[in-house]
PDB file of N, CA, C and O in Angstrom:
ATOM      1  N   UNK A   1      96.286 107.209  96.801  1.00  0.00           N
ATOM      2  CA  UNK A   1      96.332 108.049  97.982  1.00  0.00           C
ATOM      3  C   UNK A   1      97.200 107.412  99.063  1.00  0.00           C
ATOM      4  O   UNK A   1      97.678 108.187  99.891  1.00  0.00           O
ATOM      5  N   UNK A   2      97.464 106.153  99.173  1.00  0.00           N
ATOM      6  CA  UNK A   2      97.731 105.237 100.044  1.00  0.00           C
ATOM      7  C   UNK A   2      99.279 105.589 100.410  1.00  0.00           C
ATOM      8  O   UNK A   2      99.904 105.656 101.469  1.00  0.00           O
ATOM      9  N   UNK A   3      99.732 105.858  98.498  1.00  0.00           N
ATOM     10  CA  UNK A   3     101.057 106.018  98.365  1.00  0.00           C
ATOM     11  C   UNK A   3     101.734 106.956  99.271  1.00  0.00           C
ATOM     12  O   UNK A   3     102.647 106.713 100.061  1.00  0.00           O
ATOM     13  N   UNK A   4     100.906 108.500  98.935  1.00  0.00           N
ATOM     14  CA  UNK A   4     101.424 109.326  99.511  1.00  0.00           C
ATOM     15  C   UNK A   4     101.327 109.748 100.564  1.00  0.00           C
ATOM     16  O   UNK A   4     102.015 110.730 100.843  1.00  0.00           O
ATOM     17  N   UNK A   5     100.500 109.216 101.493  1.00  0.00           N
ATOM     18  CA  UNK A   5     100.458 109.373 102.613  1.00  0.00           C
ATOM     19  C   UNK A   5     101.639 108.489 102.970  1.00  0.00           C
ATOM     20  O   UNK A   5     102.636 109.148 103.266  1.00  0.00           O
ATOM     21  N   UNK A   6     101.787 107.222 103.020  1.00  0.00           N
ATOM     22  CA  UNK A   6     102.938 106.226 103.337  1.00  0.00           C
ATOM     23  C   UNK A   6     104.452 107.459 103.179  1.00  0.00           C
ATOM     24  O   UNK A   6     105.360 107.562 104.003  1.00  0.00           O
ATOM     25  N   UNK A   7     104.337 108.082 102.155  1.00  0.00           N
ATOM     26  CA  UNK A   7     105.530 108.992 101.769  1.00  0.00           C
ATOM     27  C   UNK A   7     105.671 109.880 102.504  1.00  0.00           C
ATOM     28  O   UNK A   7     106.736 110.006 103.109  1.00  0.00           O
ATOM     29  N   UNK A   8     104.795 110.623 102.642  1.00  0.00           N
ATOM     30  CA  UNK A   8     104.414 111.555 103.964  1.00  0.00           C
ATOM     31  C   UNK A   8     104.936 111.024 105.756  1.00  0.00           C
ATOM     32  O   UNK A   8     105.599 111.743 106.504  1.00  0.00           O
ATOM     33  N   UNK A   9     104.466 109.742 106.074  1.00  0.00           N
ATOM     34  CA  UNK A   9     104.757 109.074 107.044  1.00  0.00           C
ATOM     35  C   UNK A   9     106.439 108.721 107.060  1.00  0.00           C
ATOM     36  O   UNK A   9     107.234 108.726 107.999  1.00  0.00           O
ATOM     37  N   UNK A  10     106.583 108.484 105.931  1.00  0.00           N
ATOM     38  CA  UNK A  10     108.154 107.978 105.874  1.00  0.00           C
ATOM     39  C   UNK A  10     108.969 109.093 105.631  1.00  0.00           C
ATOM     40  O   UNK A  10     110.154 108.758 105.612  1.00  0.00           O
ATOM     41  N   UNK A  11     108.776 110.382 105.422  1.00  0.00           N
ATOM     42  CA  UNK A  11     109.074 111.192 106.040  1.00  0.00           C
ATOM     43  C   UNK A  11     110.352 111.488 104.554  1.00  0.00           C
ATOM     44  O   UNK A  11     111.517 111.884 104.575  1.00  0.00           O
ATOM     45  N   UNK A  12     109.235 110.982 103.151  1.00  0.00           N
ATOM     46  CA  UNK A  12     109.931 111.705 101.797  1.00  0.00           C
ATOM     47  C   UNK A  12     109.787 112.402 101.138  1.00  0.00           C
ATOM     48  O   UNK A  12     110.446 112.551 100.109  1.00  0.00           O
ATOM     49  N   UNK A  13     108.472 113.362 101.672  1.00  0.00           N
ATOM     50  CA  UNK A  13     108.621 114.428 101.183  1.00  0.00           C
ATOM     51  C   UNK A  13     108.485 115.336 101.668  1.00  0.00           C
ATOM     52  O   UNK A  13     107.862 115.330 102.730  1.00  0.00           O
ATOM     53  N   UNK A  14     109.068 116.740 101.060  1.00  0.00           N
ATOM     54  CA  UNK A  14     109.394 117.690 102.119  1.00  0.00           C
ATOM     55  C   UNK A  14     108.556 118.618 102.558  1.00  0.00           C
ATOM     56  O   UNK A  14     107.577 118.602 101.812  1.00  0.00           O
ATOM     57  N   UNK A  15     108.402 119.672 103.648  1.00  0.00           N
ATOM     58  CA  UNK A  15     107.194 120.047 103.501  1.00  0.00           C
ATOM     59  C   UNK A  15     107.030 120.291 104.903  1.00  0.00           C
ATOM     60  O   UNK A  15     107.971 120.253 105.695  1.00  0.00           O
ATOM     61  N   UNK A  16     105.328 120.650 105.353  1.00  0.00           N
ATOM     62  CA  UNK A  16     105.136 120.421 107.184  1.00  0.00           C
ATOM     63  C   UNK A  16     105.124 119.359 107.619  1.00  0.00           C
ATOM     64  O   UNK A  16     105.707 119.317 108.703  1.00  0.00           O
ATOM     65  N   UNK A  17     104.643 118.227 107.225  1.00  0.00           N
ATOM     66  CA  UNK A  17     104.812 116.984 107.532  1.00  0.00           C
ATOM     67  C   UNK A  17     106.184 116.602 108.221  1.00  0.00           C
ATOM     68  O   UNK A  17     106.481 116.299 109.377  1.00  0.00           O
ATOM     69  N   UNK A  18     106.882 116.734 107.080  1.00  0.00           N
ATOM     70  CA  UNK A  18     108.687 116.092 107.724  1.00  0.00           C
ATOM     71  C   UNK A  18     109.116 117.161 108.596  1.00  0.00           C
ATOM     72  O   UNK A  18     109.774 116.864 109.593  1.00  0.00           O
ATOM     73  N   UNK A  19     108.748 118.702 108.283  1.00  0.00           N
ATOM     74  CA  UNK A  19     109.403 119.517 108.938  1.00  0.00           C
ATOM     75  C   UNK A  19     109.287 119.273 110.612  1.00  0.00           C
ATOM     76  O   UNK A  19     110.095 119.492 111.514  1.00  0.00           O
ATOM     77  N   UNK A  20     107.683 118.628 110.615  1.00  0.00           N
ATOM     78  CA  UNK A  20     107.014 118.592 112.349  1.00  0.00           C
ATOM     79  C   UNK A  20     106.854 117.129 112.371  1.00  0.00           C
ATOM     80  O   UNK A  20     106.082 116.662 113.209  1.00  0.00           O
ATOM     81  N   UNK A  21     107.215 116.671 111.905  1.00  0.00           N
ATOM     82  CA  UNK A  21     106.947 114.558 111.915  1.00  0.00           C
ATOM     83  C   UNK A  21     105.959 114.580 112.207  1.00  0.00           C
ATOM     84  O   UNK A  21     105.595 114.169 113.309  1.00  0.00           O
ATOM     85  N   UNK A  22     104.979 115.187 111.107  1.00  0.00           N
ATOM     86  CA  UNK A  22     103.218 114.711 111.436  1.00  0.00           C
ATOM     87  C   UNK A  22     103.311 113.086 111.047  1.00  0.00           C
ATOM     88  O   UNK A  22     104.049 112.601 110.189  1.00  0.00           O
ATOM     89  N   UNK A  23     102.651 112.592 111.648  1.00  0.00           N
ATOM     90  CA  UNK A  23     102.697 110.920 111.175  1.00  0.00           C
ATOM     91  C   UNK A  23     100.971 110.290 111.387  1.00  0.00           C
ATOM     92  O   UNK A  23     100.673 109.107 111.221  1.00  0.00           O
ATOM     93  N   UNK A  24     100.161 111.191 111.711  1.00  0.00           N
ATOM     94  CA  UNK A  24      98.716 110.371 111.893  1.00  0.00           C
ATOM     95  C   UNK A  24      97.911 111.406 110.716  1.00  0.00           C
ATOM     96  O   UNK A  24      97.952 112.635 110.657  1.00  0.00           O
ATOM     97  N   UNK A  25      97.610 111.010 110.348  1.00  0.00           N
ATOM     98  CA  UNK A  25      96.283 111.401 109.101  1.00  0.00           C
ATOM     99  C   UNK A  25      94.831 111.896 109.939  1.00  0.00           C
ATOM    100  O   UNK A  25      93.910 111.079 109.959  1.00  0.00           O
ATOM    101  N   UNK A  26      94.706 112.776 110.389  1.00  0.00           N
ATOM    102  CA  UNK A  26      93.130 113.124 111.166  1.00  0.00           C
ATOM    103  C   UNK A  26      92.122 113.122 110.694  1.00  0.00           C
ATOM    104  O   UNK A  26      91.025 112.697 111.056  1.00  0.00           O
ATOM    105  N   UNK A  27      92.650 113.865 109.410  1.00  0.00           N
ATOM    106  CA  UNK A  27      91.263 114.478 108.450  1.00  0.00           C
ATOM    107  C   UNK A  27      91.657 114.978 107.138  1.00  0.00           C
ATOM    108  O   UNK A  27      92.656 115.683 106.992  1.00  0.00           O
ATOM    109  N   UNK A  28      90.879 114.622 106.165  1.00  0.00           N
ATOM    110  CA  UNK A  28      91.047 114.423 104.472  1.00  0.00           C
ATOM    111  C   UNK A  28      89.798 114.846 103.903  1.00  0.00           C
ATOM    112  O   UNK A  28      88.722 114.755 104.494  1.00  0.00           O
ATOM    113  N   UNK A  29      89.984 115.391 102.540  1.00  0.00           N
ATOM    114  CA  UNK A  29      88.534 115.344 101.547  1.00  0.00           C
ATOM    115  C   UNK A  29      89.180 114.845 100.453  1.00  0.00           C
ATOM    116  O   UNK A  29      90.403 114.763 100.340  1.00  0.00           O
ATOM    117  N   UNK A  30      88.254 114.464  99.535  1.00  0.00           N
ATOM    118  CA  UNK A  30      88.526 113.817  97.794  1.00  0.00           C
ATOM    119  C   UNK A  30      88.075 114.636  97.011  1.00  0.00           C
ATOM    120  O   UNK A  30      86.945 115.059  97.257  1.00  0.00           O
ATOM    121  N   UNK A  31      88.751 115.115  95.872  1.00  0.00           N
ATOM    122  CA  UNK A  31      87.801 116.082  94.736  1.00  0.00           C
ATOM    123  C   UNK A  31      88.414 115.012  93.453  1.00  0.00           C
ATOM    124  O   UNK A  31      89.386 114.279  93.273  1.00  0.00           O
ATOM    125  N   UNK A  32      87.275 115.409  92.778  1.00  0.00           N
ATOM    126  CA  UNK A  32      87.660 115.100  91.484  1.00  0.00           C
ATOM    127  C   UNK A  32      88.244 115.836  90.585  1.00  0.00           C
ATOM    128  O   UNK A  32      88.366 115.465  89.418  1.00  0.00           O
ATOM    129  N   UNK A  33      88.613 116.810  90.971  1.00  0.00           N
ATOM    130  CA  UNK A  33      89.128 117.411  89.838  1.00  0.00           C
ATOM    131  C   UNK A  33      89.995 118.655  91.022  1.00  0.00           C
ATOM    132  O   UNK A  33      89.394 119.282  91.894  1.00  0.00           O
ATOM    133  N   UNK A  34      91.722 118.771  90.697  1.00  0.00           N
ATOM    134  CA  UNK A  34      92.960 118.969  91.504  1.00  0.00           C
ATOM    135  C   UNK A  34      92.263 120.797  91.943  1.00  0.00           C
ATOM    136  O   UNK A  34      92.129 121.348  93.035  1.00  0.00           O
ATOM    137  N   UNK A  35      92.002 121.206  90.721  1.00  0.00           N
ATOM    138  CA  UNK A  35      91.764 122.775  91.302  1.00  0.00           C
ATOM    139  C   UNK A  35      90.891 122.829  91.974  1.00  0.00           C
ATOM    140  O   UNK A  35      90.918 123.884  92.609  1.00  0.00           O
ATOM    141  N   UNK A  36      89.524 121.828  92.353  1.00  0.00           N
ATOM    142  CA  UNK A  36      88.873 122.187  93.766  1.00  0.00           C
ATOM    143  C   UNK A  36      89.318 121.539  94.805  1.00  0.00           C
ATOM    144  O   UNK A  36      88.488 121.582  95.713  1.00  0.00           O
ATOM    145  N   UNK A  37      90.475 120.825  95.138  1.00  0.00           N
ATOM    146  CA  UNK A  37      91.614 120.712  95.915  1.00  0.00           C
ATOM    147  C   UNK A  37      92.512 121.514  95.990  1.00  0.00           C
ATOM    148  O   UNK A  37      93.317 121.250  96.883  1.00  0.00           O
ATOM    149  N   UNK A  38      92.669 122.197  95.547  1.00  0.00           N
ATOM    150  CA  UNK A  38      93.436 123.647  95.553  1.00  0.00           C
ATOM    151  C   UNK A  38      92.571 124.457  96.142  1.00  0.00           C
ATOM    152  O   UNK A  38      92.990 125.108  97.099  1.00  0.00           O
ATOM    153  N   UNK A  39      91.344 124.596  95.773  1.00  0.00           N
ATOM    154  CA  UNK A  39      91.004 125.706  95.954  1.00  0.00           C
ATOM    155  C   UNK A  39      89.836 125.606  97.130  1.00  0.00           C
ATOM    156  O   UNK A  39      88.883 126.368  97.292  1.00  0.00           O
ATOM    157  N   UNK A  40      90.290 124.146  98.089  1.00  0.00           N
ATOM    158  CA  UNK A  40      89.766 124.007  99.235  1.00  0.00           C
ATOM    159  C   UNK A  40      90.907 124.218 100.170  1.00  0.00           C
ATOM    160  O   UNK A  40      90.738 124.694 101.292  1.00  0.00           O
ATOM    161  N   UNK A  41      92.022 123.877  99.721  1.00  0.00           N
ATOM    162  CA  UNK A  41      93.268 123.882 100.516  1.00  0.00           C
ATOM    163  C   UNK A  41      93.794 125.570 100.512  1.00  0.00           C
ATOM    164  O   UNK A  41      94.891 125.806 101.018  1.00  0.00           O
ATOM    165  N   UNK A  42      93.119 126.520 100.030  1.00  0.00           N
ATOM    166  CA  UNK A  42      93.443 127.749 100.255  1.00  0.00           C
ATOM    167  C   UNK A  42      92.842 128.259 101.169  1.00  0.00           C
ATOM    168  O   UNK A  42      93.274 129.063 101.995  1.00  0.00           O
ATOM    169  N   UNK A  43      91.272 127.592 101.022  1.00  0.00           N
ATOM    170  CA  UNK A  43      90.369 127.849 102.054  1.00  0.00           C
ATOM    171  C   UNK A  43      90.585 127.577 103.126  1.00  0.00           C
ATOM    172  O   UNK A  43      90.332 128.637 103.699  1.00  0.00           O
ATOM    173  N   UNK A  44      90.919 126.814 103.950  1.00  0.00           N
ATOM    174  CA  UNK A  44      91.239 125.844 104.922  1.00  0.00           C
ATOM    175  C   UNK A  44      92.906 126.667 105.664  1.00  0.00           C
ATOM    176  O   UNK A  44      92.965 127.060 106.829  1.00  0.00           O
ATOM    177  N   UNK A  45      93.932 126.748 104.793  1.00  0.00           N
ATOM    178  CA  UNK A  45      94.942 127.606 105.376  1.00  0.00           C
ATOM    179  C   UNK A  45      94.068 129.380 105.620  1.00  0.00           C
ATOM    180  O   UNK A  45      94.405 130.021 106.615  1.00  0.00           O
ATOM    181  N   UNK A  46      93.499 129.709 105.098  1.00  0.00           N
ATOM    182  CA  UNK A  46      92.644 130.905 105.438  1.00  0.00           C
ATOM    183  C   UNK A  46      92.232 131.056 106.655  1.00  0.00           C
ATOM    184  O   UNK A  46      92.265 132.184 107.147  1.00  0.00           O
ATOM    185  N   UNK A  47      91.718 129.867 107.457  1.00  0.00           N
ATOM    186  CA  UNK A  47      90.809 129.681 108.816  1.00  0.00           C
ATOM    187  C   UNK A  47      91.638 129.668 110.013  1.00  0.00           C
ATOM    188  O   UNK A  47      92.800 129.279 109.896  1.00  0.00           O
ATOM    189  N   UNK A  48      91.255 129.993 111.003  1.00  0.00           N
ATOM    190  CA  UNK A  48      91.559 130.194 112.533  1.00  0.00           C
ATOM    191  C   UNK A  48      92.305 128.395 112.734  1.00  0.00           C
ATOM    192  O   UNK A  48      92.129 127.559 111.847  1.00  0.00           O
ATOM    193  N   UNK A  49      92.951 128.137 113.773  1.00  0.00           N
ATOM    194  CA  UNK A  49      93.166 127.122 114.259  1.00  0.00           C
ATOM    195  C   UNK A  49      92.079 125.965 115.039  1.00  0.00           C
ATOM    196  O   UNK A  49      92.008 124.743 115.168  1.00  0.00           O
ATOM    197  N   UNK A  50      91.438 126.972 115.381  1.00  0.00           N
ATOM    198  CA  UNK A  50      90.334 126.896 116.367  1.00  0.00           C
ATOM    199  C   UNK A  50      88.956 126.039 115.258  1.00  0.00           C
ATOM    200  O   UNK A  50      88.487 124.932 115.522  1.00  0.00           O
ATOM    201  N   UNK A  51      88.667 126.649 114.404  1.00  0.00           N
ATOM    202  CA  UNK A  51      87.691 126.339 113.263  1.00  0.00           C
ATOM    203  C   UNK A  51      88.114 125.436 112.789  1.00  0.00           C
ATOM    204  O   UNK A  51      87.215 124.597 112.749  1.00  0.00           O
ATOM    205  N   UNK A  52      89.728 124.752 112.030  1.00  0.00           N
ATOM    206  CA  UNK A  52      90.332 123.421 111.760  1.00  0.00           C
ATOM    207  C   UNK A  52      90.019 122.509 112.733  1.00  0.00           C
ATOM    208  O   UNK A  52      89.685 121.365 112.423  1.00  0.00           O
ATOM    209  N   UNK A  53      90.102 122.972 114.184  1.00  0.00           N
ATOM    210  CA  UNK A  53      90.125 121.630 114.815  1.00  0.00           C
ATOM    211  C   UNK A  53      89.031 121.094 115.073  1.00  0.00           C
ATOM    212  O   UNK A  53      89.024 119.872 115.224  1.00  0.00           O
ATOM    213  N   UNK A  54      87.036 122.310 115.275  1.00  0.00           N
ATOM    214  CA  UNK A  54      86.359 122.185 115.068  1.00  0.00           C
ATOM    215  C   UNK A  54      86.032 120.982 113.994  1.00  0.00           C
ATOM    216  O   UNK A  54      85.528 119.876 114.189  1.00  0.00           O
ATOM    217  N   UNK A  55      86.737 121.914 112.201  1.00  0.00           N
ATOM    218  CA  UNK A  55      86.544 120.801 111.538  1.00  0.00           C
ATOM    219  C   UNK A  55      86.534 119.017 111.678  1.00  0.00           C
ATOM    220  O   UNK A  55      85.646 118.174 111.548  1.00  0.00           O
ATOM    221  N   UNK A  56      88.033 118.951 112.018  1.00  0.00           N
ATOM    222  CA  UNK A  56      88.356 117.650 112.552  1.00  0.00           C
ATOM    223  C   UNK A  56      87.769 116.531 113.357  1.00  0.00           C
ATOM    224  O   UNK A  56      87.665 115.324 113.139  1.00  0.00           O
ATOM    225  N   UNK A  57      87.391 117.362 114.434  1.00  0.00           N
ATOM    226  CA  UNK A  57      86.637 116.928 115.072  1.00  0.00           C
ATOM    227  C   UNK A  57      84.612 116.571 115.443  1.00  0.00           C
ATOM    228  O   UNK A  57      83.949 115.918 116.249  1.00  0.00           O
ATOM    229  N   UNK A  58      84.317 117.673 114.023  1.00  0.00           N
ATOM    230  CA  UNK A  58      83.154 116.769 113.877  1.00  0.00           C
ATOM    231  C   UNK A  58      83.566 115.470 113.121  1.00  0.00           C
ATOM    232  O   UNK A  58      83.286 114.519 113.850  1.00  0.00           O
ATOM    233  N   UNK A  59      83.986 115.153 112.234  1.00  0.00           N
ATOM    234  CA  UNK A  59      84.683 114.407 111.819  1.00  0.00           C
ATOM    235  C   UNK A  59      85.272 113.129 112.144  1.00  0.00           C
ATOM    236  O   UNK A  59      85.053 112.049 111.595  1.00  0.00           O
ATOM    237  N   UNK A  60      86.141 113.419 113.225  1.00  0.00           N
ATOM    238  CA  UNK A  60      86.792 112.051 113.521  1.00  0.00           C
ATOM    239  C   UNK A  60      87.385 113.117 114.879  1.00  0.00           C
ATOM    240  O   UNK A  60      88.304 113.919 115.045  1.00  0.00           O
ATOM    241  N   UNK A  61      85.878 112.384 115.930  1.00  0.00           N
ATOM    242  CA  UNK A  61      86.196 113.242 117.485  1.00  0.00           C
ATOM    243  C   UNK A  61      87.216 112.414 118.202  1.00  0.00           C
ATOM    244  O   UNK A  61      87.339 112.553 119.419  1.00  0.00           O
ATOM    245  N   UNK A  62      87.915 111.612 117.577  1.00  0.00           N
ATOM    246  CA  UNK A  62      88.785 110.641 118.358  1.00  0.00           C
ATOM    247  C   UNK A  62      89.964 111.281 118.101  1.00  0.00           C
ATOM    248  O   UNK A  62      90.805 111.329 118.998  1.00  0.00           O
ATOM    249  N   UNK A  63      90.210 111.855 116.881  1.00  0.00           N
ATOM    250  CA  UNK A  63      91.656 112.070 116.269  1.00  0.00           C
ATOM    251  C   UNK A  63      92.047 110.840 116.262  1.00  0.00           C
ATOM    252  O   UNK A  63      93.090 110.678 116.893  1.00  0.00           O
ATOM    253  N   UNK A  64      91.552 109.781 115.725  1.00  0.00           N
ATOM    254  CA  UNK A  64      92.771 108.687 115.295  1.00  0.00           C
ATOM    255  C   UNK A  64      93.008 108.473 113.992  1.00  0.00           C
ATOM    256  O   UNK A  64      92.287 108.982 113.133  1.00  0.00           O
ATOM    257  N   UNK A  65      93.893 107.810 113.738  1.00  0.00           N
ATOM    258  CA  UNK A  65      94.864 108.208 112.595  1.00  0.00           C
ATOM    259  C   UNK A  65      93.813 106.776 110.916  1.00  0.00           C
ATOM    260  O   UNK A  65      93.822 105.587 110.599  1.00  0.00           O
ATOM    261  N   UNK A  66      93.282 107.830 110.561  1.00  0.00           N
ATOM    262  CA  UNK A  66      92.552 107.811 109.420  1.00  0.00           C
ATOM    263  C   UNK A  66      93.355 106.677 108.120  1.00  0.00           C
ATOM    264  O   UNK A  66      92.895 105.636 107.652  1.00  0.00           O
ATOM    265  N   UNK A  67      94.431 107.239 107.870  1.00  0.00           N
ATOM    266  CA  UNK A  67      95.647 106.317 106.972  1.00  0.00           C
ATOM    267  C   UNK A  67      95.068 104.812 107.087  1.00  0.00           C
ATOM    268  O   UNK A  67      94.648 104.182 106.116  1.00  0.00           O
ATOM    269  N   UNK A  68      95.095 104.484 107.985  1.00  0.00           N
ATOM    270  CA  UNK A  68      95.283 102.583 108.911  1.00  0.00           C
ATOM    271  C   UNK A  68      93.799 102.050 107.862  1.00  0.00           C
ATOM    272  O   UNK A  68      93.874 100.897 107.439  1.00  0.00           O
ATOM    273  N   UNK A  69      92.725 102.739 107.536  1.00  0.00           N
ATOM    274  CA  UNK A  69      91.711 102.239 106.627  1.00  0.00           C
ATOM    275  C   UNK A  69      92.198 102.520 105.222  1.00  0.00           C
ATOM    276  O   UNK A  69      91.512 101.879 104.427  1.00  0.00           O
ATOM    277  N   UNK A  70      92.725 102.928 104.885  1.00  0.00           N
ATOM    278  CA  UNK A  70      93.140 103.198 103.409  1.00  0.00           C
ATOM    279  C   UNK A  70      93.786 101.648 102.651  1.00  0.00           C
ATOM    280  O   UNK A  70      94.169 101.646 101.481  1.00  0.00           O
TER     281      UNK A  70
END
């Protein structure tokens, strides 16, 4: 995971990340198996802005950048 976030940060792959130079990591989940990562990441683009940041912020009410423990 370490990798691609670093890749993400360094700004190699393409995407929203590089498009908006996201560079801090807020908020993440782990699945074991890719299609309920898919099929959380459909969920999640589905939702209000408002409800993401909710998410986030029960989460990690600081917004600081999550990556730095990895």
């Amino acid at each position: 995971m370490k990798r691609r976030v670093d890749e993400h940060k360094l700004g190699f792959r393409e995407g929203f990340t590089k498009r908006y130079n996201i560079k801090l990591l807020v908020y993440f989940e782990e699945f074991s198996e890719i299609r309920y990562a898919i099929e959380r990441e459909k969920q999640l683009k589905g939702w209000l802005r408002s409800k993401k940041v909710k998410l986030i912020e029960k989460f990690n009410p600081n917004w600081g950048d999550l990556s730095e423990d990895l």
